[in-house]
N, C-alpha and C positions, 0 to 999 in steps of 0.2 A: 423456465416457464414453458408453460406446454399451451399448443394451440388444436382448439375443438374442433378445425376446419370449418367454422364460418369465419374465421379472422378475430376474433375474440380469443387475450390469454385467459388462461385460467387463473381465476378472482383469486382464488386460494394462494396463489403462485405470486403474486403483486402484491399480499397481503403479505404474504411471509417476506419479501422483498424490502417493502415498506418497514416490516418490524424489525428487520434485520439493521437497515441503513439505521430507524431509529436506536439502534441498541448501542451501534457501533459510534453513533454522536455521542450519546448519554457517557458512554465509556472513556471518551475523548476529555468531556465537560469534568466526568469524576478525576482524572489525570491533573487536569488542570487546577479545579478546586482542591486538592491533594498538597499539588505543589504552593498552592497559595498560603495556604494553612502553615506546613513545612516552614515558609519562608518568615512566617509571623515571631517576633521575640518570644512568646510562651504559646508554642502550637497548644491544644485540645489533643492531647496523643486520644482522648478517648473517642473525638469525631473522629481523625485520620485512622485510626483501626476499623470505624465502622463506616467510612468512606471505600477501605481497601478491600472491607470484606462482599459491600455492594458492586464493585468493581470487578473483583473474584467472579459470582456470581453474574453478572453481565456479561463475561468472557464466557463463562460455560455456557449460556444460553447461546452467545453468536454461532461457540465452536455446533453446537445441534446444531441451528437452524442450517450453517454452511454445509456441513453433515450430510442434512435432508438433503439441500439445492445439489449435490453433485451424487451422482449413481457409485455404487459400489461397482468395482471392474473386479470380475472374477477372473483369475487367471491361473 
């Protein structure tokens, strides 16, 4: 988070912060309902495919945003 020198972060910075934690729940929540499914006598293999694939797809989004939040170190 970067600060504008009046004591204000940057919105932007809080935003992506915000969508980050929310991603990284959702991604907890698909785990979970995953394994729940899993555990049923006749799982839906075709939800748990399309649960793993939104789940895929969640982790690529966190790994960007984390990406963004941390500076490239050239070295």
């Amino acid at each position: 988070m970067t600060d504008d020198g009046s004591g204000h972060q940057d919105i932007d910075a809080v935003g992506s912060l915000a969508r980050l934690e929310a991603l990284k729940t959702e991604h907890r929540d698909l785990d979970a309902a995953i394994e729940a499914l899993r555990g049923m006598a006749a799982p839906d293999q075709l939800q748990v495919a399309r649960l793993k694939k939104r789940k895929l797809r969640l982790k690529d989004e966190i790994s960007k945003l984390e990406d963004m939040r941390v500076p490239d170190i050239i070295a």
